[in-house]
ROMISE-815178 format. One record per residue (C-alpha): residue in one letter; chain; residue number from 1; x, y, z. Coordinates in nm, 3 decimals, m for minus. Layout:
N
SITE_a_A_NUM_X_Y_Z
...
//
This chain:
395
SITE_x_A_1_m4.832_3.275_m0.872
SITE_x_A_2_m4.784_2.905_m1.032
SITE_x_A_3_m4.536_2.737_m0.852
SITE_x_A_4_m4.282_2.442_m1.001
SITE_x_A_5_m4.027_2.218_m0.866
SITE_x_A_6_m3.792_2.210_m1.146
SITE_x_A_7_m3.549_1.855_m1.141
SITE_x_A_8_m3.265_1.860_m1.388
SITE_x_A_9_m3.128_1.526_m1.466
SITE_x_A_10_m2.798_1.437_m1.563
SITE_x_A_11_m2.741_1.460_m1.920
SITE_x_A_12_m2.575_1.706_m2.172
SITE_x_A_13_m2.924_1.859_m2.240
SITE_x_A_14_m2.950_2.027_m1.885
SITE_x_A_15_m2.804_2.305_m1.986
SITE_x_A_16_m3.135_2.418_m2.157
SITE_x_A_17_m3.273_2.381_m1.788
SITE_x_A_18_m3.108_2.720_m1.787
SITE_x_A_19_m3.323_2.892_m2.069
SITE_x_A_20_m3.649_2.680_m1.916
SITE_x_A_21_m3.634_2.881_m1.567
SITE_x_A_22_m3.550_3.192_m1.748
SITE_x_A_23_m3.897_3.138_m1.939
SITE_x_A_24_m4.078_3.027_m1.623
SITE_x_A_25_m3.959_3.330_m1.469
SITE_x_A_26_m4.053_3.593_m1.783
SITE_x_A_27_m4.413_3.405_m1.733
SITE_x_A_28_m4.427_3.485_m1.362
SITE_x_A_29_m4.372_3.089_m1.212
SITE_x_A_30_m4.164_3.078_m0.980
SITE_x_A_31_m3.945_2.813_m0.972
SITE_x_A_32_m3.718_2.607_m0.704
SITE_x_A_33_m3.448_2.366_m0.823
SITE_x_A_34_m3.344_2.027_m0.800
SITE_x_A_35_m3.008_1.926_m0.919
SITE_x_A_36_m2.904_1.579_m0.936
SITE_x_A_37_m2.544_1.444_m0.898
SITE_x_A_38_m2.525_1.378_m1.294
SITE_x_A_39_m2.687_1.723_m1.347
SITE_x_A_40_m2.410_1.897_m1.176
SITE_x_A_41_m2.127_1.735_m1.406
SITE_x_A_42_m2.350_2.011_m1.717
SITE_x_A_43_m2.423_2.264_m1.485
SITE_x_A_44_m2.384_2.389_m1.141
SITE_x_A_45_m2.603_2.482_m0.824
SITE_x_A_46_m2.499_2.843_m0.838
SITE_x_A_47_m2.591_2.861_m1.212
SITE_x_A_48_m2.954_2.778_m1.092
SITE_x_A_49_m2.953_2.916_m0.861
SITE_x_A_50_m2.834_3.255_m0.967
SITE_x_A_51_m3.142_3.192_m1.266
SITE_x_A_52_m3.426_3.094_m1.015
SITE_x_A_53_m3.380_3.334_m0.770
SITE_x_A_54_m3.413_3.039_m0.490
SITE_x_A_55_m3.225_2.814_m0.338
SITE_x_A_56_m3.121_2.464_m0.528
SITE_x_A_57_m3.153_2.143_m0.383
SITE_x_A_58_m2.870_1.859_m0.443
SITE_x_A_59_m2.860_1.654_m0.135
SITE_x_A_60_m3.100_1.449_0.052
SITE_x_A_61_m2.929_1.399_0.382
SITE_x_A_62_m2.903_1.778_0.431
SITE_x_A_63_m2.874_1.823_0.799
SITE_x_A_64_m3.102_2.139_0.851
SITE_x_A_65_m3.352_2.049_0.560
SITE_x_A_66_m3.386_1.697_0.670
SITE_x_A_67_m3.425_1.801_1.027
SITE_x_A_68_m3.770_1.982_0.918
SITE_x_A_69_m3.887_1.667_0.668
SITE_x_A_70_m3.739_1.904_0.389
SITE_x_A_71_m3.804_1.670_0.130
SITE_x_A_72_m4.141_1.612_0.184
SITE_x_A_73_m4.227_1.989_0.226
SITE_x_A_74_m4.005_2.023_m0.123
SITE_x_A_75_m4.244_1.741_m0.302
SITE_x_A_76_m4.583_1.891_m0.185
SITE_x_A_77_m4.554_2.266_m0.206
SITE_x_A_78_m4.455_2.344_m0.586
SITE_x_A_79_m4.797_2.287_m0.813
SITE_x_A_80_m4.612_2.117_m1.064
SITE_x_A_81_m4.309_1.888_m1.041
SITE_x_A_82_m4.120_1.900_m1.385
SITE_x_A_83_m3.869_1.698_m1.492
SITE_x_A_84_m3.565_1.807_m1.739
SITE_x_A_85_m3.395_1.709_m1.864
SITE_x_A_86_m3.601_1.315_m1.755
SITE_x_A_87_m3.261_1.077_m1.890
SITE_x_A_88_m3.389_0.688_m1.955
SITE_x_A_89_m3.217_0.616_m1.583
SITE_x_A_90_m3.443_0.831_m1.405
SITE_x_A_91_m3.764_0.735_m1.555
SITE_x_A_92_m3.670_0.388_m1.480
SITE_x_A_93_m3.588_0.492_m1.153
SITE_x_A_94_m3.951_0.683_m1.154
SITE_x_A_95_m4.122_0.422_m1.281
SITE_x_A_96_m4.026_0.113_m1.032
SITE_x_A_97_m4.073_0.355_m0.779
SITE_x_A_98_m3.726_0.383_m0.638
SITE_x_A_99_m3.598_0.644_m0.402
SITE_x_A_100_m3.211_0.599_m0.379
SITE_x_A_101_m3.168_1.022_m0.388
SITE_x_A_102_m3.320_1.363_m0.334
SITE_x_A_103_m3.473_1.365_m0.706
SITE_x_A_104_m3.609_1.005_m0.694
SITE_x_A_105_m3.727_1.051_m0.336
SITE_x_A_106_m3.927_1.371_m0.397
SITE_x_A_107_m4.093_1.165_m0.692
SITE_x_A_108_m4.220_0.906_m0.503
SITE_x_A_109_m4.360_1.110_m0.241
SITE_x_A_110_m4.486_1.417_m0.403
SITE_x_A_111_m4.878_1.444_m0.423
SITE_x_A_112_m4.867_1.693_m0.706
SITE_x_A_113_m4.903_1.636_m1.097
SITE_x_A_114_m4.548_1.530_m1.291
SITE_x_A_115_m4.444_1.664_m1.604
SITE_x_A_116_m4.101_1.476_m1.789
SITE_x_A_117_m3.937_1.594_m2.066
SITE_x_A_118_m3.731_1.295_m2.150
SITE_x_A_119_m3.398_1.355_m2.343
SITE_x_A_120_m3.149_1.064_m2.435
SITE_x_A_121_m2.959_0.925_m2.758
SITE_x_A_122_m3.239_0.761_m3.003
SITE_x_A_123_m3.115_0.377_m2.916
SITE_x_A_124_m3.211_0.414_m2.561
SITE_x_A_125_m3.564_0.607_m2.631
SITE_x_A_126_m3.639_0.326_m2.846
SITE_x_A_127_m3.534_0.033_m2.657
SITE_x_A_128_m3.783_m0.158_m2.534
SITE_x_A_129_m3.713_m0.102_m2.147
SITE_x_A_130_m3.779_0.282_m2.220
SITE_x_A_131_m4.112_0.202_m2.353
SITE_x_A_132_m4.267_m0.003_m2.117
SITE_x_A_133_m4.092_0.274_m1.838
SITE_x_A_134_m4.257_0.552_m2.077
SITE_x_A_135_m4.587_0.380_m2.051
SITE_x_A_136_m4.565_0.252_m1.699
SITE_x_A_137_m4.563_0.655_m1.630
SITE_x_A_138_m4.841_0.734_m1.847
SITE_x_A_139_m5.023_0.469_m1.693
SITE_x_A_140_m4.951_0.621_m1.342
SITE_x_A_141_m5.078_0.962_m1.463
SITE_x_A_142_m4.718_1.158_m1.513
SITE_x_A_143_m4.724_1.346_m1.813
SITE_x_A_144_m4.411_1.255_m2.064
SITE_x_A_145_m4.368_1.491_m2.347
SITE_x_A_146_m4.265_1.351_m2.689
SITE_x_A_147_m3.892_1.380_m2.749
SITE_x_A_148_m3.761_1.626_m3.039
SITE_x_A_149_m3.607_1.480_m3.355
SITE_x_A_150_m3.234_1.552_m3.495
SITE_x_A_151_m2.878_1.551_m3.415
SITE_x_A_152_m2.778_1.451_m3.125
SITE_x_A_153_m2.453_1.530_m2.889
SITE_x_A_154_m2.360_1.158_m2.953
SITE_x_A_155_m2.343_1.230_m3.345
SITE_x_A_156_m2.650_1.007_m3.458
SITE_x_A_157_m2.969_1.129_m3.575
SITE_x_A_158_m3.334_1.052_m3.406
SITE_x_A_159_m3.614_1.105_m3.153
SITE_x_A_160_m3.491_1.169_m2.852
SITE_x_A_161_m3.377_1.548_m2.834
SITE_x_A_162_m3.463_1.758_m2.523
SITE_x_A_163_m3.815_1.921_m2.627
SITE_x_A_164_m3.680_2.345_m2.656
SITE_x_A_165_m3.746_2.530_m2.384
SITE_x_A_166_m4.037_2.697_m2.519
SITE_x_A_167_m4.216_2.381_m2.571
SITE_x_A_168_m4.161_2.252_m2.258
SITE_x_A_169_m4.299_2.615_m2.103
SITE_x_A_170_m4.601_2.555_m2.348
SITE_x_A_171_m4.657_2.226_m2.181
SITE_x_A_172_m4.620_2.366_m1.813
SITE_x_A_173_m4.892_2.645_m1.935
SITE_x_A_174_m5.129_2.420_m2.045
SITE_x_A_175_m5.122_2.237_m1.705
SITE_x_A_176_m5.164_2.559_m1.549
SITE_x_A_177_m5.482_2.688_m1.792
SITE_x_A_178_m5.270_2.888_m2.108
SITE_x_A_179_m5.059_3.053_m1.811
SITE_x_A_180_m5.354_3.228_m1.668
SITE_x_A_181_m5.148_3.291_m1.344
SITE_x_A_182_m5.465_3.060_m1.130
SITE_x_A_183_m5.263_2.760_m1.024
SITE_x_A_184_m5.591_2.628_m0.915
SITE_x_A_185_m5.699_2.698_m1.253
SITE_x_A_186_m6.007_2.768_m1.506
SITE_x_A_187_m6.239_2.445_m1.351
SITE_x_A_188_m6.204_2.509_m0.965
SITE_x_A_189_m6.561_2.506_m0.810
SITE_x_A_190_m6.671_2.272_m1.109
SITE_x_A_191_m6.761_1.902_m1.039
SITE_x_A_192_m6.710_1.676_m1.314
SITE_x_A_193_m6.827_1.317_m1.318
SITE_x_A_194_m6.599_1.100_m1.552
SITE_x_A_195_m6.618_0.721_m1.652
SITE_x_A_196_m6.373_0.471_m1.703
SITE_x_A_197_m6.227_0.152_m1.833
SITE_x_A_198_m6.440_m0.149_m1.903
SITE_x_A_199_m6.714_m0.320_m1.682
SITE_x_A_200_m6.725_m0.704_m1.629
SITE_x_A_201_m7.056_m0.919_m1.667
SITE_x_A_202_m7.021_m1.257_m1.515
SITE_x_A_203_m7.129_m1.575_m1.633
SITE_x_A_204_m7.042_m1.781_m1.387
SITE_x_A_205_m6.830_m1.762_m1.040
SITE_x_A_206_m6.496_m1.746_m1.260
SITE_x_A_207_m6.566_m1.581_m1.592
SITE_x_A_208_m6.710_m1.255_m1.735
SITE_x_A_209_m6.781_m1.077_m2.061
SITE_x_A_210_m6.564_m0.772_m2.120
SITE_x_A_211_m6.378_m0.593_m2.362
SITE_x_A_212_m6.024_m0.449_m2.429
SITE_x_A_213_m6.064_m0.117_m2.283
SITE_x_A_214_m5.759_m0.027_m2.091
SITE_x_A_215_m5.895_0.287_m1.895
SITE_x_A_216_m5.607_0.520_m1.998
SITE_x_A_217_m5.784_0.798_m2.202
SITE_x_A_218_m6.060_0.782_m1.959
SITE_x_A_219_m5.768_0.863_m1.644
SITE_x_A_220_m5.572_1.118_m1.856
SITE_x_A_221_m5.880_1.328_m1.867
SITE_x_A_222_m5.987_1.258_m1.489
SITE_x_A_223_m5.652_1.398_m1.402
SITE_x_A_224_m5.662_1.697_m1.664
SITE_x_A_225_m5.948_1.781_m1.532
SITE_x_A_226_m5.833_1.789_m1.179
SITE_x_A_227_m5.508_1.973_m1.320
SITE_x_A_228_m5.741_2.276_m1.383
SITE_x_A_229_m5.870_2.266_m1.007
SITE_x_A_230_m6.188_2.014_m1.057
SITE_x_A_231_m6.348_1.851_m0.825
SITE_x_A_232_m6.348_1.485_m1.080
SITE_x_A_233_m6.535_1.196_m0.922
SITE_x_A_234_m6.410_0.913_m1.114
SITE_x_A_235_m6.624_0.588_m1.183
SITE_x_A_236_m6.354_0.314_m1.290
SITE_x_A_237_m6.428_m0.027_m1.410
SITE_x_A_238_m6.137_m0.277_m1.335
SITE_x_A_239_m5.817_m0.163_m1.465
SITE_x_A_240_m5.463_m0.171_m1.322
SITE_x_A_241_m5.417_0.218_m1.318
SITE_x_A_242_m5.314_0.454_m1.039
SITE_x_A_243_m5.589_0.713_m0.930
SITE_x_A_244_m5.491_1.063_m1.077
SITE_x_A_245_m5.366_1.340_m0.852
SITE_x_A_246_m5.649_1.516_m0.675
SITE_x_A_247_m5.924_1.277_m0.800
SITE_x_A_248_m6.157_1.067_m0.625
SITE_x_A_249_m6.237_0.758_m0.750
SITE_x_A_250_m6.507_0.492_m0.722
SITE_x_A_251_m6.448_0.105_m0.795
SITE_x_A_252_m6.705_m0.080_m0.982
SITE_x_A_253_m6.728_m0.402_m1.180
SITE_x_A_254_m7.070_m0.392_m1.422
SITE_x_A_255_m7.242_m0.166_m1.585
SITE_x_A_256_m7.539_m0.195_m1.339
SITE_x_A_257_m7.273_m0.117_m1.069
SITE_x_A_258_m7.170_0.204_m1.281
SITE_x_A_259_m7.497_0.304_m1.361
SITE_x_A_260_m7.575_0.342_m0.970
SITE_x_A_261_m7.252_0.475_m0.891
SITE_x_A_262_m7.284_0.778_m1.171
SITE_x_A_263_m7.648_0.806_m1.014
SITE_x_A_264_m7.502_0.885_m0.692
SITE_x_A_265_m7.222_1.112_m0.794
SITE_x_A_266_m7.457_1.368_m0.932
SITE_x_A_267_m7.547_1.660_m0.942
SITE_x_A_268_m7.239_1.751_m1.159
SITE_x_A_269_m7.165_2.054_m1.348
SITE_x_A_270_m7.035_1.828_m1.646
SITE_x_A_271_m6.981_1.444_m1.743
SITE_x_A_272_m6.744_1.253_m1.920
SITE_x_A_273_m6.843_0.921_m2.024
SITE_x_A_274_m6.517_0.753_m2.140
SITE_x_A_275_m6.610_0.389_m2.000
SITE_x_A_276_m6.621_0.117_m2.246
SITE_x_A_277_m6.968_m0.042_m2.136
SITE_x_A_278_m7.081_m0.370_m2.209
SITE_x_A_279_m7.412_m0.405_m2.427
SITE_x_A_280_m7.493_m0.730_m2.260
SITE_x_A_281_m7.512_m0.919_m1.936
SITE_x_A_282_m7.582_m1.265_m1.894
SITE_x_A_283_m7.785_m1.472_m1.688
SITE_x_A_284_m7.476_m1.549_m1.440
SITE_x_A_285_m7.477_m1.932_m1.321
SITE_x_A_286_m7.432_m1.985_m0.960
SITE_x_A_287_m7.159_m2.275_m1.046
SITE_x_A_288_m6.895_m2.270_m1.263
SITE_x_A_289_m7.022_m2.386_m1.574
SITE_x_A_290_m6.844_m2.718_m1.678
SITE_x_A_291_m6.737_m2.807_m2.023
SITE_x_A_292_m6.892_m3.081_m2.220
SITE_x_A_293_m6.781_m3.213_m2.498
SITE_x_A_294_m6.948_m3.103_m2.828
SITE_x_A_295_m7.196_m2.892_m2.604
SITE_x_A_296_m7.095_m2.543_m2.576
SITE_x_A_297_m7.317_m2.370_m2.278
SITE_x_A_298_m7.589_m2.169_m2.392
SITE_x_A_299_m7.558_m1.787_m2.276
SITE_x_A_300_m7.908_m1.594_m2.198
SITE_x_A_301_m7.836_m1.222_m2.281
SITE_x_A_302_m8.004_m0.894_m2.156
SITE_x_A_303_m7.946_m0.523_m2.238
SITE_x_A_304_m7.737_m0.366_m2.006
SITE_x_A_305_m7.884_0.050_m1.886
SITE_x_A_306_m7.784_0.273_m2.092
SITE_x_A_307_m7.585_0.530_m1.869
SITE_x_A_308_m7.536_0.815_m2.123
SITE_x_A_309_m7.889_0.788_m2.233
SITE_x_A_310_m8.040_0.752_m1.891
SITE_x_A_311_m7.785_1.084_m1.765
SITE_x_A_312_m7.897_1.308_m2.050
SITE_x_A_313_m8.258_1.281_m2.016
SITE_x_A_314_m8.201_1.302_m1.638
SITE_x_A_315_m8.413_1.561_m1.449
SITE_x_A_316_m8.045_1.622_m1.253
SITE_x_A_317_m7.878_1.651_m1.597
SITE_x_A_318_m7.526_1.837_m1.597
SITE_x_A_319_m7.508_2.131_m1.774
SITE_x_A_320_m7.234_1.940_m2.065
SITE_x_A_321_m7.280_1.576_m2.130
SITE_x_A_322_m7.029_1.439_m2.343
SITE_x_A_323_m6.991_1.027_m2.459
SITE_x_A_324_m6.713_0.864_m2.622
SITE_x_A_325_m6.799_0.655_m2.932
SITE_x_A_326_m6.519_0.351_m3.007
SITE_x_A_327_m6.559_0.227_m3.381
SITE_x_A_328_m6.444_0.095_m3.588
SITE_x_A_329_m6.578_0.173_m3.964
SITE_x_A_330_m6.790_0.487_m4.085
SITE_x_A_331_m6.666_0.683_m3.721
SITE_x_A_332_m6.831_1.006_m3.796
SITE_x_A_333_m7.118_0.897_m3.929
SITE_x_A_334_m7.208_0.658_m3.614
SITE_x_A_335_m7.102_0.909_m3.357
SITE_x_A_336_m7.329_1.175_m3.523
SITE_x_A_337_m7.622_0.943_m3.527
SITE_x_A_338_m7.516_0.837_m3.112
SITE_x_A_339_m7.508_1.187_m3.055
SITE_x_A_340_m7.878_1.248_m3.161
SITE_x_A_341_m7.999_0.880_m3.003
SITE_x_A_342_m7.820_0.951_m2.659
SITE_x_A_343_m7.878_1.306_m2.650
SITE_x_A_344_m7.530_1.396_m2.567
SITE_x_A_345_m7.355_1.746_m2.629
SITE_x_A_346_m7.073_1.614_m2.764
SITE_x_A_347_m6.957_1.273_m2.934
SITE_x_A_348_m6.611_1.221_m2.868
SITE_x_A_349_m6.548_0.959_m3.150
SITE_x_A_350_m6.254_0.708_m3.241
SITE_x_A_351_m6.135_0.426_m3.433
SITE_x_A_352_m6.026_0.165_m3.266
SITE_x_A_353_m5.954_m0.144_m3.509
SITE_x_A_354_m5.597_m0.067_m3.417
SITE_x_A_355_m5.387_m0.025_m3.129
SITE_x_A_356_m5.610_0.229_m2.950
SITE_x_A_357_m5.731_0.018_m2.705
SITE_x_A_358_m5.422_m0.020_m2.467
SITE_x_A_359_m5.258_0.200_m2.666
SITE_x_A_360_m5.074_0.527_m2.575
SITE_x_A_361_m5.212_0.729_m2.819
SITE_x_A_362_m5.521_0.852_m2.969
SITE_x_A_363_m5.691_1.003_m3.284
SITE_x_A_364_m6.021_1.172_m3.222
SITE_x_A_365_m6.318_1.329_m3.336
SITE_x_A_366_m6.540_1.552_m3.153
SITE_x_A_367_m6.887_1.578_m3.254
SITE_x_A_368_m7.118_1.863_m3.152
SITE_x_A_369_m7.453_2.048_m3.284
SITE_x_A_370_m7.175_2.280_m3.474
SITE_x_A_371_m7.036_2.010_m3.634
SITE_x_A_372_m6.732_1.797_m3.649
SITE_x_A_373_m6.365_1.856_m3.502
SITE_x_A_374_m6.104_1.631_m3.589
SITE_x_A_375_m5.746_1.607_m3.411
SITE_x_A_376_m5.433_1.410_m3.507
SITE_x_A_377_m5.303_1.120_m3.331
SITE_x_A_378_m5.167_1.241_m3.034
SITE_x_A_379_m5.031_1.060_m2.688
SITE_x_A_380_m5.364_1.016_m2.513
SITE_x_A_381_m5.266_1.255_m2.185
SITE_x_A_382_m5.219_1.543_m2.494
SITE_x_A_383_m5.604_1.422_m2.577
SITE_x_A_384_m5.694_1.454_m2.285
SITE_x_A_385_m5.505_1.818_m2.150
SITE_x_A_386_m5.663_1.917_m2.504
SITE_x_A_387_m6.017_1.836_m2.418
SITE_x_A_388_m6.003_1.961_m2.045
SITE_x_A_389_m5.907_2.272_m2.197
SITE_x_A_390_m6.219_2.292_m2.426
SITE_x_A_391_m6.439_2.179_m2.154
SITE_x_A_392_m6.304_2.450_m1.935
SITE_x_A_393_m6.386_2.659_m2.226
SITE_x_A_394_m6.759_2.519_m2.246
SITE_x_A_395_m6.812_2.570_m1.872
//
């Protein structure tokens, strides 16, 4: 049975906590509770309690739970940690990392994927402070659900709505593999190799060539992956992001370094090549090259390996090979053509001559033999659940 820790914050829409456990429950999850001082003013431990069939956490300095490291068993033995209502203060609170109470302290020491369904008026979801908290989470590989739209308690009108209960269920089943019941889920056994971020070719002791990938889609789908109980090895260029829950990760800086590290991660039952690779390396100086005046330095450029070509015509070839394609005119038309040239399964294609590249969201196309999927622009972690999901399928 799928297990999740269910923390209601304090705001007027934690009363539909009550209708979210009652759905958990219909779809066999069990659920504990966490209520939080500002949760109990909308609805009370018993409540819960009476709903989840299991006890409901308020208080960190519990004598009895404390005395056994309560907290920490609480953080680490649910599959899922869901948050819901997630108000702006808590995610603020989650996303600097502060532990001032039983909710915030379980965050910040649980090991297990996070799930937060914010809910607050539409001023403070789109003040800036939200944002960069919003993103900041993203970033460190929680999984925040878009707010609804309408009325709110306040009397204005906006994003920022409690997603309904059965939405926020929907999510918590796609985590779990469409509710299949496997917490470990439809990919456990599988390895899967995934790439990441940009690499860096120096030209000197101080400078490099790069580009402006960010690494996000590529870490959304390392940890979606490892959501569905993969093993994910994942090969990051230098980015600022945390690892994802239950994925190992290798640290490398050019694509030569990537090209051995991907080597040495195989075999692999399918690969993901999100990484941004550079085309180029130069020849690096051993001193900082030093400007003159009217004489820019003269760069001598080689290719760089081609890691998706050189993994699907290896003789250790996984069994699903899929690239990523960034454009930025004619999209389907160049990822079809990569797809042939590389030898790839699948093309995952987008354009990126707008804010995709450090972005938070995502419009893609996937490219196979049958022909071309598109999907909407979506937050990049929902691009990336969605495409675990198929690969899970594939596999």
């Amino acid at each position: 049975m799928n297990k999740i820790l269910l923390i209601v914050g304090g705001g007027i829409a934690a009363y539909k906590a009550c209708e979210l456990i009652r759905l958990c429950r219909k779809a066999g999850i069990e659920v504990k509770c966490v209520l939080t001082a500002g949760g109990q003013h909308f609805v009370t431990p018993m409540t819960l309690a009476a709903l989840s069939e299991n006890q409901v956490y308020t208080n960190l300095f519990d004598l009895k739970d404390e005395a056994e490291m309560g907290h920490i068993q609480l953080s680490r033995e649910a599959d899922l940690v869901v948050v819901a209502p997630a108000t702006a203060d808590l995610m603020a609170k989650m996303a600097a990392g502060i532990a001032d109470d039983l909710a915030t302290t379980l965050l910040l020491a649980t090991d297990k994927p996070v799930l937060a369904a914010p809910a607050m008026n539409v001023r403070m979801w789109q003040h800036a402070a939200t944002r960069r908290n919003v993103a900041t989470l993203r970033g460190d590989g929680v999984t925040v659900l878009e707010p609804d739209e309408g009325p709110m308690a306040c009397g204005e009108y906006g994003p920022g709505r409690l997603p309904e209960p059965e939405a926020i269920l929907a999510a918590i089943q796609r985590h779990f593999g469409s509710g299949t019941g496997d917490a470990t889920g439809k990919l456990t056994g599988k390895h899967i190799l995934v790439t990441a971020g940009p690499t860096h070719e120096p030209i000197d002791p101080v400078r490099y060539i790069a580009n402006r990938s960010s690494g996000k889609q590529g870490y959304a789908i390392a940890g979606a992956l490892a959501a569905l109980g993969a093993k994910v090895t994942l090969v990051s260029g230098p980015v600022t992001l945390a690892t994802p829950p239950g994925v190992t990760r290798i640290d490398v800086e050019t694509a030569q370094d990537m090209a051995n590290a991907v080597a040495q991660a195989l075999p692999a039952d399918a690969a993901v090549m999100v990484a941004a690779v550079g085309d180029w390396h130069a020849e690096r100086a051993d001193q900082k090259l030093k400007k003159q005046a009217g004489t820019p330095p003269s760069l001598t450029l080689s290719e760089n390996p081609d890691i998706l070509a050189m993994l699907a015509a290896s003789p250790r070839r996984p069994g699903l090979v899929i690239g990523f394609a960034a454009e930025t005119e004619h999209v389907i038309d160049h990822a079809t053509a990569k797809r042939t040239r590389k030898g790839a399964d699948w093309i995952v294609a987008n354009d990126v001559s707008g804010d995709v590249m450090g972005g938070e969201a995502n419009a893609v196309h996937i490219v196979t033999a049958d022909g071309v999927e598109s999907w909407e622009r979506l937050p990049k972690d929902e691009v990336a659940r969605r495409l675990a999901a198929r690969i899970a399928d594939a596999l």
